[in-house]
C-alpha positions as a Python dict, from the first residue, in 0.01 Angstrom:
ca = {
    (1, 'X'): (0, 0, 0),
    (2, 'X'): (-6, -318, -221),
    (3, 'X'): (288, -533, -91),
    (4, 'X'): (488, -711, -421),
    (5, 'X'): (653, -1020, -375),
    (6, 'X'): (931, -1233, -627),
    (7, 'X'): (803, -1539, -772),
    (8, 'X'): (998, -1743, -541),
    (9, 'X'): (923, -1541, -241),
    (10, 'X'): (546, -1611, -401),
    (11, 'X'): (574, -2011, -413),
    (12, 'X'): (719, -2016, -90),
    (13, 'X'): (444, -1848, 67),
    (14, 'X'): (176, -2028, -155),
    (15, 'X'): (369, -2362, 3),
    (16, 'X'): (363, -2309, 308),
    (17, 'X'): (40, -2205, 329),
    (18, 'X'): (-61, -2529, 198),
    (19, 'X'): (101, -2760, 452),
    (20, 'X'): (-63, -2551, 702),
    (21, 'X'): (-440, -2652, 558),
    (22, 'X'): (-320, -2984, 509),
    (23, 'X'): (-144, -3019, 862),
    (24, 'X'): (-521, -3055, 1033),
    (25, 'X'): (-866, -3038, 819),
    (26, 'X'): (-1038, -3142, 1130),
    (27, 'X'): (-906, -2866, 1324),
    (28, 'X'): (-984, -2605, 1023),
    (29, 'X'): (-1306, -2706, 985),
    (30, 'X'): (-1403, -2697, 1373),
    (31, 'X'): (-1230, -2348, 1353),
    (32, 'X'): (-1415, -2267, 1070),
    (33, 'X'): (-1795, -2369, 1242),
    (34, 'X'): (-1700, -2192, 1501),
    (35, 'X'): (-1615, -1876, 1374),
    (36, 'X'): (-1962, -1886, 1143),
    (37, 'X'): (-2235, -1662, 1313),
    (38, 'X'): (-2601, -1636, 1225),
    (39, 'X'): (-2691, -1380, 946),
    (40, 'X'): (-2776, -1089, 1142),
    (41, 'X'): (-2677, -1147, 1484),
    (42, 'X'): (-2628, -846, 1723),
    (43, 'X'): (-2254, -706, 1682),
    (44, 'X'): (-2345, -450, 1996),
    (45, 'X'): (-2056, -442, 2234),
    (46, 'X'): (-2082, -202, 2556),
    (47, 'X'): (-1916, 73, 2547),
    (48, 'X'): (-1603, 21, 2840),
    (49, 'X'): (-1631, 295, 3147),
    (50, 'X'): (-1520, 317, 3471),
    (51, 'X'): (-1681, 236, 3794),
    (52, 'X'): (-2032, 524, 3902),
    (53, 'X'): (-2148, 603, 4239),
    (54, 'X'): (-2451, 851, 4235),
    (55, 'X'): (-2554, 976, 4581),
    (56, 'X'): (-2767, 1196, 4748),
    (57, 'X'): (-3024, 1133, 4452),
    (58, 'X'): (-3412, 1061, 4463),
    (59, 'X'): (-3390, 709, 4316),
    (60, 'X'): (-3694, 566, 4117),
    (61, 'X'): (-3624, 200, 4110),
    (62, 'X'): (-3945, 87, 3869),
    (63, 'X'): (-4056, -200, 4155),
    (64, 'X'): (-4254, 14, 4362),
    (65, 'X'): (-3956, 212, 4575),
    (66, 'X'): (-3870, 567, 4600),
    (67, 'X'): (-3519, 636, 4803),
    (68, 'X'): (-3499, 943, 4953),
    (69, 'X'): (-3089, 1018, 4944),
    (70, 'X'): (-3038, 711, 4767),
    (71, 'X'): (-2682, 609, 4643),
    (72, 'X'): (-2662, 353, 4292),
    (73, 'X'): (-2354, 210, 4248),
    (74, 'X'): (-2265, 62, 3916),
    (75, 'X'): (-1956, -144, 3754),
    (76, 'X'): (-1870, -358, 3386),
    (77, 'X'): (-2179, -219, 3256),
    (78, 'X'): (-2435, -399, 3541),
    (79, 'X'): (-2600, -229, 3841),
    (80, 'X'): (-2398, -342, 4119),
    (81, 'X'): (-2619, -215, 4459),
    (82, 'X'): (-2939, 40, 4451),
    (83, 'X'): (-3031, 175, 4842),
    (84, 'X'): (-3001, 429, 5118),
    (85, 'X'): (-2668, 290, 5240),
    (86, 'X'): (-2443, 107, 4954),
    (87, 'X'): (-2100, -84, 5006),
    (88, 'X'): (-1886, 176, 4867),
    (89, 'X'): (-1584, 14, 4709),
    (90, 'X'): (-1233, 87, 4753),
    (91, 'X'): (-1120, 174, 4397),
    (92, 'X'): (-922, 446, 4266),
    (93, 'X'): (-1125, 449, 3901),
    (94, 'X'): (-1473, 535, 4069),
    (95, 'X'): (-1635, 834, 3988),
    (96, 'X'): (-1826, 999, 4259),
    (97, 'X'): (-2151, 1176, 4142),
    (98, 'X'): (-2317, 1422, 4408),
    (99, 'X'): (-2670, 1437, 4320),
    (100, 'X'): (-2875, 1642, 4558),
    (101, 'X'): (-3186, 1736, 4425),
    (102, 'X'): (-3204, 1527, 4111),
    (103, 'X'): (-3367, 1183, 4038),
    (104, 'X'): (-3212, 864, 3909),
    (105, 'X'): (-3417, 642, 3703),
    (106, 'X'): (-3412, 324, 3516),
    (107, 'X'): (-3343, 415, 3108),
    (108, 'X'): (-3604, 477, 2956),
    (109, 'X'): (-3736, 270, 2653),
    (110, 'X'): (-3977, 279, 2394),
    (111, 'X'): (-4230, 24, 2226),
    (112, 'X'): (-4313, 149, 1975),
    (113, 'X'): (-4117, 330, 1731),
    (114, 'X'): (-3966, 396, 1369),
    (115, 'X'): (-3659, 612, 1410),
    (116, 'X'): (-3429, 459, 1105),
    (117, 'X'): (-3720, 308, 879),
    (118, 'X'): (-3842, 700, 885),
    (119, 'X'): (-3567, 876, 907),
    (120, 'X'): (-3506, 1237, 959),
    (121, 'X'): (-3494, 1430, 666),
    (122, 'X'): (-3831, 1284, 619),
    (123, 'X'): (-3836, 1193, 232),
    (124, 'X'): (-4020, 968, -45),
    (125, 'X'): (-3649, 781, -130),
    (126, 'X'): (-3582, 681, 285),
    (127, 'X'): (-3968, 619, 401),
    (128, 'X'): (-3867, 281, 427),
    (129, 'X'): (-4146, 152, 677),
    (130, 'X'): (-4448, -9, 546),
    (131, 'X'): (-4407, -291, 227),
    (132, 'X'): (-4751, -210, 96),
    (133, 'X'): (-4703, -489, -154),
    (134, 'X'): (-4901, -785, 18),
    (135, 'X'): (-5176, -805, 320),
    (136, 'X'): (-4918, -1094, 474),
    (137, 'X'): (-4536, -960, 502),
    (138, 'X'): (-4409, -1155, 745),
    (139, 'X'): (-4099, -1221, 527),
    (140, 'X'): (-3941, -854, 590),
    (141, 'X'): (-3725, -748, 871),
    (142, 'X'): (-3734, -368, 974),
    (143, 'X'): (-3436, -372, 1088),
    (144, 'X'): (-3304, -431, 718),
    (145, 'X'): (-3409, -47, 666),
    (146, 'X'): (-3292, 88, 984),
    (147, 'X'): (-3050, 381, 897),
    (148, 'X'): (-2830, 417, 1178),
    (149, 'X'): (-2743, 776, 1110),
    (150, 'X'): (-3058, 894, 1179),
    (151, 'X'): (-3039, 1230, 1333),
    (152, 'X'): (-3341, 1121, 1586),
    (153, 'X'): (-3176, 860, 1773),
    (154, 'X'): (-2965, 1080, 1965),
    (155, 'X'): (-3281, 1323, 2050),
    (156, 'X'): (-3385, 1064, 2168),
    (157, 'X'): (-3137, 985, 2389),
    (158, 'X'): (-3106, 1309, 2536),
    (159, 'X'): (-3479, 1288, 2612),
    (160, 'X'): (-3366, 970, 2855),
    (161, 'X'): (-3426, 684, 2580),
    (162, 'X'): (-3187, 397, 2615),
    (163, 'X'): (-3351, 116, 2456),
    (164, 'X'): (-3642, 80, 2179),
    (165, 'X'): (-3798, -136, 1972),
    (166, 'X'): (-3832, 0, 1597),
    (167, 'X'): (-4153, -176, 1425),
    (168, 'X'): (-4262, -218, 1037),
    (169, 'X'): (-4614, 32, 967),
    (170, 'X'): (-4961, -29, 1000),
    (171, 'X'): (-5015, -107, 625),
    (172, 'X'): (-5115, -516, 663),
    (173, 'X'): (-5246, -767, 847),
    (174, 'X'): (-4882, -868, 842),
    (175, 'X'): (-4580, -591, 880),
    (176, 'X'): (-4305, -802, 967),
    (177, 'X'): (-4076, -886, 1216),
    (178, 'X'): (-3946, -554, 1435),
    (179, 'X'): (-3624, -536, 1622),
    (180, 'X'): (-3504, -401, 1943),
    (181, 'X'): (-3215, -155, 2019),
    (182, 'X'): (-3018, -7, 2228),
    (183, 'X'): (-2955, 398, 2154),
    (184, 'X'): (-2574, 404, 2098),
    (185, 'X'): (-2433, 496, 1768),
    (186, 'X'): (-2348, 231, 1540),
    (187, 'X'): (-2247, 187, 1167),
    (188, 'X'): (-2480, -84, 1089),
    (189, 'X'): (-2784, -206, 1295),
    (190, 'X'): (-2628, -536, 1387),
    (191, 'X'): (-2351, -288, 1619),
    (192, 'X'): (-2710, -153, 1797),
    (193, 'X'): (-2904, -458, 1775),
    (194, 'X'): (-3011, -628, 2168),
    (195, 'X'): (-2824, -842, 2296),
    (196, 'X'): (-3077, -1197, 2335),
    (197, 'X'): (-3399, -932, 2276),
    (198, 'X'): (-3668, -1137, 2111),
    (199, 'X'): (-3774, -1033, 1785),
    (200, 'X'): (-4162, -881, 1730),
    (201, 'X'): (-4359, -970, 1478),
    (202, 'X'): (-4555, -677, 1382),
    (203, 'X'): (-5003, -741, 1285),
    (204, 'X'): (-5259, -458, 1249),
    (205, 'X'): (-5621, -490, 1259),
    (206, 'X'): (-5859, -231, 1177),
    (207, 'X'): (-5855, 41, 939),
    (208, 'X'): (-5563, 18, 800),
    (209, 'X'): (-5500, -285, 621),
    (210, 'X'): (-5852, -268, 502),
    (211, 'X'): (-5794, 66, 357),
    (212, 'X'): (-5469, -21, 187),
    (213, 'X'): (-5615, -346, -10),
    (214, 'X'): (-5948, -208, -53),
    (215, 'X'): (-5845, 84, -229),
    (216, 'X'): (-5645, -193, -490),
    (217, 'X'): (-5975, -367, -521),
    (218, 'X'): (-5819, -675, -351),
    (219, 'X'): (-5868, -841, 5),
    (220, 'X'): (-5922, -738, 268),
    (221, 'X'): (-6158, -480, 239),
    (222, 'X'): (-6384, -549, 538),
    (223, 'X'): (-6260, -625, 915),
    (224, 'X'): (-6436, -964, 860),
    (225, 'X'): (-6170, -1032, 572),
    (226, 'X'): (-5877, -930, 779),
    (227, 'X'): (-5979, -1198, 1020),
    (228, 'X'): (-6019, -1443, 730),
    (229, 'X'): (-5642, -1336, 637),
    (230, 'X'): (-5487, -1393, 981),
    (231, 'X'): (-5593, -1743, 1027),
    (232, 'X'): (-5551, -1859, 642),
    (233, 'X'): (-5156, -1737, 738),
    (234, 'X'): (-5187, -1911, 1081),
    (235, 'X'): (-5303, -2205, 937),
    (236, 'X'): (-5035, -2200, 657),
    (237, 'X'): (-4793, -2167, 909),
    (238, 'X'): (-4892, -2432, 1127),
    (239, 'X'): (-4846, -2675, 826),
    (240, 'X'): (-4503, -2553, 767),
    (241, 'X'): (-4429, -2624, 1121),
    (242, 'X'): (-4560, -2964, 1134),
    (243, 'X'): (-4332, -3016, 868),
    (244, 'X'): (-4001, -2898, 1016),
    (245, 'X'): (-4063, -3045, 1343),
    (246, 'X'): (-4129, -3410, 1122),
    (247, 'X'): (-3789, -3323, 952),
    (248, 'X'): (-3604, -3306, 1262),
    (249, 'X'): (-3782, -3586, 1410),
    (250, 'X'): (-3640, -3841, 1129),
    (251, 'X'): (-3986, -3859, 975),
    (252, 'X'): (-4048, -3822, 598),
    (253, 'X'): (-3822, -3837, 339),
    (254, 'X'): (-3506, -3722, 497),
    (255, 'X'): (-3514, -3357, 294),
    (256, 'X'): (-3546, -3071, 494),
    (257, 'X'): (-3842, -2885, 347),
    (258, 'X'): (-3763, -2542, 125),
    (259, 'X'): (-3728, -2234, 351),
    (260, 'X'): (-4023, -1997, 315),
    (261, 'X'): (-3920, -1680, 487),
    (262, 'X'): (-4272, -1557, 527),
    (263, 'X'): (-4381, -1871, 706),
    (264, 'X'): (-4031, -1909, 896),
    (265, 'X'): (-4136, -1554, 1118),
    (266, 'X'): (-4502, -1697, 1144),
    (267, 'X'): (-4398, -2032, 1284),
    (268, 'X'): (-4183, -1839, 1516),
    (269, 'X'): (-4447, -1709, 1669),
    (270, 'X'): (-4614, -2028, 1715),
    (271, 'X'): (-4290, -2186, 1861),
    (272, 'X'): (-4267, -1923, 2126),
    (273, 'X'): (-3955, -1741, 1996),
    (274, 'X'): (-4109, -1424, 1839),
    (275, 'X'): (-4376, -1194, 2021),
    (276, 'X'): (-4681, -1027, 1884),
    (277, 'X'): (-4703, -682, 1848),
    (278, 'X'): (-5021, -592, 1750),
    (279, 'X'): (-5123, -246, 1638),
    (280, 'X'): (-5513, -248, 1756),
    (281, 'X'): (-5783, 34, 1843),
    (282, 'X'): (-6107, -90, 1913),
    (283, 'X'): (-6185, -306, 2208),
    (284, 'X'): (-6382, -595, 2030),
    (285, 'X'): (-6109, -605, 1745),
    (286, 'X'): (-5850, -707, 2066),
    (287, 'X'): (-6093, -946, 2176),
    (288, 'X'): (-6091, -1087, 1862),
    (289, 'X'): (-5728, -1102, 1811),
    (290, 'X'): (-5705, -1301, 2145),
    (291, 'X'): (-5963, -1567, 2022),
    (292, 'X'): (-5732, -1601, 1699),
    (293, 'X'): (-5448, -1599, 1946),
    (294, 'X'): (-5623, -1860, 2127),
    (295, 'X'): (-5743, -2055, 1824),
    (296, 'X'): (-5376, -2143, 1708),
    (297, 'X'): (-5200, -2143, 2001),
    (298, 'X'): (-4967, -1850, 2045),
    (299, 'X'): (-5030, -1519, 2263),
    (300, 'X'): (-5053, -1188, 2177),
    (301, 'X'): (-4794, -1000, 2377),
    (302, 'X'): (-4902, -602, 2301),
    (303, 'X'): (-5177, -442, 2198),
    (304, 'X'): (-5031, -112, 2029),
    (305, 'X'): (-5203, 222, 2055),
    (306, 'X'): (-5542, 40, 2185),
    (307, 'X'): (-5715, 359, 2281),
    (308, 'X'): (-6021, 164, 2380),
    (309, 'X'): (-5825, -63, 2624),
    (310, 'X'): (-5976, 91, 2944),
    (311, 'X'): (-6352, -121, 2836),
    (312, 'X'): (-6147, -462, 2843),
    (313, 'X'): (-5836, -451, 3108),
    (314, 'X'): (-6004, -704, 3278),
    (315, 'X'): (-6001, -931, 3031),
    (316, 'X'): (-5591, -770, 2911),
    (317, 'X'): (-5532, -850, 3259),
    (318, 'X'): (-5688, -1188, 3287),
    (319, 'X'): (-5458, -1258, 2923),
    (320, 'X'): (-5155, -1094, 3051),
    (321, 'X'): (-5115, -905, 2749),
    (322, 'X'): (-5006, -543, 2750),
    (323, 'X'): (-5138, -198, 2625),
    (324, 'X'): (-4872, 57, 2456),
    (325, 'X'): (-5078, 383, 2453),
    (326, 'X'): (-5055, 737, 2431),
    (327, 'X'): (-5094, 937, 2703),
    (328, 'X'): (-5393, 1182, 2463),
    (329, 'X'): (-5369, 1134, 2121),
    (330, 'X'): (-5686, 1032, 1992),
    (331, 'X'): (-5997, 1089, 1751),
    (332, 'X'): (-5752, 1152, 1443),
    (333, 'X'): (-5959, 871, 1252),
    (334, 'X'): (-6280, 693, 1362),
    (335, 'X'): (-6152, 391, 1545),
    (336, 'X'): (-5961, 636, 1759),
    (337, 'X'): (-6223, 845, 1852),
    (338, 'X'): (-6387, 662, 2186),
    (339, 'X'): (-6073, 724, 2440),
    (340, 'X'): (-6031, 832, 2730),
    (341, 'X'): (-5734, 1029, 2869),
    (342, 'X'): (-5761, 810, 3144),
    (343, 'X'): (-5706, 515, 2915),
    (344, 'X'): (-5360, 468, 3060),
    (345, 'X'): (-5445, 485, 3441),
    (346, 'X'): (-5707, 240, 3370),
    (347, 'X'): (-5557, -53, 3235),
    (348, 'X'): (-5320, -22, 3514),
    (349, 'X'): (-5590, 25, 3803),
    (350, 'X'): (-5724, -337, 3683),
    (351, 'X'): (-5375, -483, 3698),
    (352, 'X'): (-5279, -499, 3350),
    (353, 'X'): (-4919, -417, 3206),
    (354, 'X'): (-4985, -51, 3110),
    (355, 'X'): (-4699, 122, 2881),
    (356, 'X'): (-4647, 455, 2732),
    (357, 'X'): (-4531, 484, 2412),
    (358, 'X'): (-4442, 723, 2087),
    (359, 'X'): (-4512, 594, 1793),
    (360, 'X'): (-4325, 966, 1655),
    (361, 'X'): (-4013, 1111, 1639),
    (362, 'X'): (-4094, 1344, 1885),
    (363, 'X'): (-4284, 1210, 2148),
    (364, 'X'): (-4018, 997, 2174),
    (365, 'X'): (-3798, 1234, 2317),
    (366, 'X'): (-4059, 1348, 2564),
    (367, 'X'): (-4191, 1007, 2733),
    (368, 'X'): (-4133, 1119, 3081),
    (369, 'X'): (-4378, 1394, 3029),
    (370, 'X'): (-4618, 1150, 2827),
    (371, 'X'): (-4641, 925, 3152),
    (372, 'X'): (-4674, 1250, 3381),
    (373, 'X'): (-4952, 1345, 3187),
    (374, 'X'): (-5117, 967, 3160),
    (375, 'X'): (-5015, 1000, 3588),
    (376, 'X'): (-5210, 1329, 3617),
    (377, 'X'): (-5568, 1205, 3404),
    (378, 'X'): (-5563, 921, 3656),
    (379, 'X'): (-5516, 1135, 3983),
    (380, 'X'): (-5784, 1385, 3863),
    (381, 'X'): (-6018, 1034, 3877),
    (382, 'X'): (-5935, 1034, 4227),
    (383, 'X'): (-5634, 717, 4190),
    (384, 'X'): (-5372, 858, 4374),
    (385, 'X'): (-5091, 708, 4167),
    (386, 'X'): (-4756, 836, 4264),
    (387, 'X'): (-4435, 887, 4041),
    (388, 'X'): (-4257, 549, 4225),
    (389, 'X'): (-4563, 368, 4002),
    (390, 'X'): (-4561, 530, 3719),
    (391, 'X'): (-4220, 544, 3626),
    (392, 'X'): (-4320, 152, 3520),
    (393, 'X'): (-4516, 276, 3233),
    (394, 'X'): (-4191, 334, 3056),
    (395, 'X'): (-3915, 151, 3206),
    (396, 'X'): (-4038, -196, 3331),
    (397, 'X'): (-4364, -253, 3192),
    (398, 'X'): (-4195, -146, 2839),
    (399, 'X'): (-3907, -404, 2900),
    (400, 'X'): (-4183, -663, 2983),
    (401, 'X'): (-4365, -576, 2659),
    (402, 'X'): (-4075, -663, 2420),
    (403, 'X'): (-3961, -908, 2612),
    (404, 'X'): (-3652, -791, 2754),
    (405, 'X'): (-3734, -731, 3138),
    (406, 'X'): (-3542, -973, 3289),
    (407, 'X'): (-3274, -764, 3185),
    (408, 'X'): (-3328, -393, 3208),
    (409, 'X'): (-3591, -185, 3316),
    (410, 'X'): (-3549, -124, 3660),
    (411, 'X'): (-3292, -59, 3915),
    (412, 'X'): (-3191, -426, 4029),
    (413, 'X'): (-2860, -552, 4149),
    (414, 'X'): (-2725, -764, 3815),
    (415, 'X'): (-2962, -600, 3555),
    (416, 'X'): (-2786, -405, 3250),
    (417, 'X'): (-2670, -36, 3404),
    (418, 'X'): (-2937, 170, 3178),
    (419, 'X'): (-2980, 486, 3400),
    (420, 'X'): (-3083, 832, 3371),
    (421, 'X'): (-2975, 1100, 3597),
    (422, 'X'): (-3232, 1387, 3592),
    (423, 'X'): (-3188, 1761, 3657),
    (424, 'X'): (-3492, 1712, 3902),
    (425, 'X'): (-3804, 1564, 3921),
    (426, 'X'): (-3824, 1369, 3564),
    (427, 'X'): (-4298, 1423, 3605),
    (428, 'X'): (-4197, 1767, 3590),
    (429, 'X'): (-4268, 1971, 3251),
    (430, 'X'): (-3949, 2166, 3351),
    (431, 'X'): (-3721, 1857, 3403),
    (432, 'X'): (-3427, 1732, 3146),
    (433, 'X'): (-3194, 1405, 3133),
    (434, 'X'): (-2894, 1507, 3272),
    (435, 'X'): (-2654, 1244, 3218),
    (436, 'X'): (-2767, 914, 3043),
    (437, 'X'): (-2573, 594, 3086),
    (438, 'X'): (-2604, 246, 2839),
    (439, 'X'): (-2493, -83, 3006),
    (440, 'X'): (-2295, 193, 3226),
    (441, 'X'): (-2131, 376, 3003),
    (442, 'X'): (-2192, 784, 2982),
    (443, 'X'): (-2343, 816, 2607),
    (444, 'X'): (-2522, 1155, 2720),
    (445, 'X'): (-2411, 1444, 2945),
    (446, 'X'): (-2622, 1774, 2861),
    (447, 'X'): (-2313, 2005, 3017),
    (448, 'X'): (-2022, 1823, 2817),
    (449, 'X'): (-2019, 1839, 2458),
    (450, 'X'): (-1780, 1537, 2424),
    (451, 'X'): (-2082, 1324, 2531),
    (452, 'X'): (-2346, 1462, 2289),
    (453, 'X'): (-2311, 1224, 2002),
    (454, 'X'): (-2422, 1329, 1682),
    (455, 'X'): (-2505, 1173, 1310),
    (456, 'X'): (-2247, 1151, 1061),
    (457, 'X'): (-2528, 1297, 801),
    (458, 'X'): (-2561, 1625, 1065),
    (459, 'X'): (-2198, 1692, 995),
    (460, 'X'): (-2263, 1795, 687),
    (461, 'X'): (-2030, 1897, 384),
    (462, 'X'): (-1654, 2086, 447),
    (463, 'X'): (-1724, 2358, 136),
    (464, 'X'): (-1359, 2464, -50),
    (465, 'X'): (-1233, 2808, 139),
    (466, 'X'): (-1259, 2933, -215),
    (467, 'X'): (-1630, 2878, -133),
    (468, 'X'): (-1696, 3044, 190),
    (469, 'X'): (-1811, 3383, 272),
}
């Protein structure tokens, strides 16, 4: 309703509110700096829930531990005490979960993914991935074409995904920057954006890129010109570095220099605030990669798909840089073809961060079988790696890859309540999420329908009755 107002009744509003900015422009502008927020910060905002004890479960913490009839008690969205015998509080508002012969594990979360830049129904007009316009887009965000009614997020989460880290394609040297999520509906990505997750700045080496530019008759067209690409950007970006850091130093001639948004993400990287996520096959291309790494001074932090990553996890190890792999997907183009299915149990035998990831819509909803599988190749070697280590491959490892470890990925006292209550035994090809909780609130329960979200877009269309059949 539009309100109308007398002219009087008009000037004496107009007046009034006039005294009031006059009254204190110190105050208003403080008020008004301090209600300003970066452009795309993270609106996400936990969803409020009441106080969980599960007991009686077989708890996989993600350090190492499996508790037999193990109790985790959680509160205000953080994990509050994980162990045989918990502190149970006195409060009328917690719910008591009896969970004899299921598991509890840490959410799961996923490096490597493009649910919302690919969107289910998978059409020309939303493939909104890969800007196949330059070998060096380090100016776009992906999150600027995540949908967030994409039907696949909440498969996801019923397959035990809580968190995730959506990444530009394969197409350049250069995808852009990636962002990180957490799976809870949301009208616009800022509402499922992190909370303090570091942003990933997506590279490919390879096929890929070369293929792309090749085809267009422009560079790169040989894996000797992709490396020639990388460090003319590095080097670009150092200079545009130099020259913000002499700005704020007082140097120069007191103007800040133009923003280059391309060169902004790249000089992140080289400050420390953005990570490397680095889609990479073949073992001497990562080796490579770390010498440019090394060369400019940054650090690759994952090497994506990296299917040859079991002849150089000495050397991942020795970098501390991780490995996001599949469990057995391999020889669908050349520099996939030398893997091993073992690849997984490999990496992680030589004390490298091993990870499982996706990298599809539906693997995604199946990771705990991906990493029972990955478990299984390395026990027929003779490895003897048990679900308590595993579990890593997609809950802590994966936190550590994107950066976010220090605050979920395991069942710790004070890290974000991300759990996953399992029907039974989640390495089990038989076994389903249960009940799946974000910063402690229920978002999934696979026996009440009030806690199985679903996308606006599957609601579809109410027809006329005139209409129906």
């Amino acid at each position: 309703m539009i309100e109308r107002f007398s002219k009087p009744m008009l000037a004496a509003l107009i007046g009034a509110a006039f005294l009031v900015a006059c009254s204190d422009d110190d105050t208003a502008s403080k008020s008004q700096e301090d209600n300003q927020k970066e452009a795309f910060e993270s609106e996400y905002k936990a969803h409020e829930y009441h106080p969980v004890l599960i007991k009686n479960a077989t708890v996989l913490t993600a350090t190492g531990d499996k508790i037999e009839q193990g109790k985790v008690l959680f509160s205000d969205g953080k994990i509050v005490a994980v162990g045989e015998e918990v502190e149970i509080p006195d409060d009328d508002n917690l719910e008591v979960i009896d969970a004899v012969g299921k598991w509890v594990t840490p959410g799961l979360i996923d490096v490597h993914s493009h649910l919302g830049v690919y969107p289910a129904p998978s059409v020309a007009s939303s493939a909104d991935g890969n800007e196949m316009t330059s070998p060096v887009t380090a100016d776009v965000w992906a999150e600027h074409s995540v949908w967030p009614q994409d039907p696949q997020f909440q498969l996801a989460l019923a397959g035990g995904v809580t968190s995730l880290q959506i990444l530009p394609g394969s197409a350049n040297l250069v995808g852009g920057r990636g962002v990180t999520l957490k799976n809870v509906p949301g009208r616009s990505v800022m509402e499922m954006k992190f909370p303090g997750a570091p942003y990933g700045l997506k590279m490919a080496c390879g096929e890929n890129p070369k293929r792309v530019y090749g085809e267009k008759g422009m560079a790169p067209m040989t894996r000797m010109g992709n490396v020639a690409g990388y460090r003319k950007s590095w080097i670009d970006a150092k200079e545009y570095m130099n020259k913000w850091d002499d700005y704020e130093a007082g140097k120069g001639n007191g103007q800040p220099p133009k923003r280059d948004l391309r060169l902004e993400s790249l000089a992140g990287v080289l400050r420390g605030e953005i990570l490397i996520q680095n889609h990479c096959y073949r073992a001497d291309e990562m080796l490579v990669m770390m010498e440019i790494a090394n060369e400019f001074g940054f650090k690759v932090t994952t090497f994506h798909h990296a299917v040859e990553s079991y002849k150089i996890a000495d050397k991942l190890a020795e970098n501390d840089v991780c490995s996001a792999m599949w469990s057995d997907w391999w020889g669908f183009k050349q520099e996939a073809y030398d893997m091993v299915e073992s690849n997984v149990a490999l990496v992680d035998k030589a004390g490298a961060c091993a990870v499982v990831h996706s990298d599809s819509a539906t693997v995604i909803q199946h990771l705990n079988k991906e990493a029972a599988k990955a478990m299984t190749s390395g026990n027929r070697l003779g490895m003897d790696i048990a679900p308590a280590h595993a579990i890593k491959w997609i809950t802590l490892n994966a936190a550590k890859a994107i950066g976010v470890d220090d605050m979920t990925g395991s069942l710790e006292e004070g890290k974000m309540a991300d759990i996953v209550l399992w029907d039974g035994n989640p390495f089990s090809v038989y076994t389903k999420a249960e009940k799946v909780y974000v910063d402690g609130a229920l978002m999934f329960d696979r026996n009440n329908d009030k806690f199985q979200p679903a996308s606006d877009f599957e609601l579809g269309i109410i027809e006329p009755e005139e209409n129906r059949l």
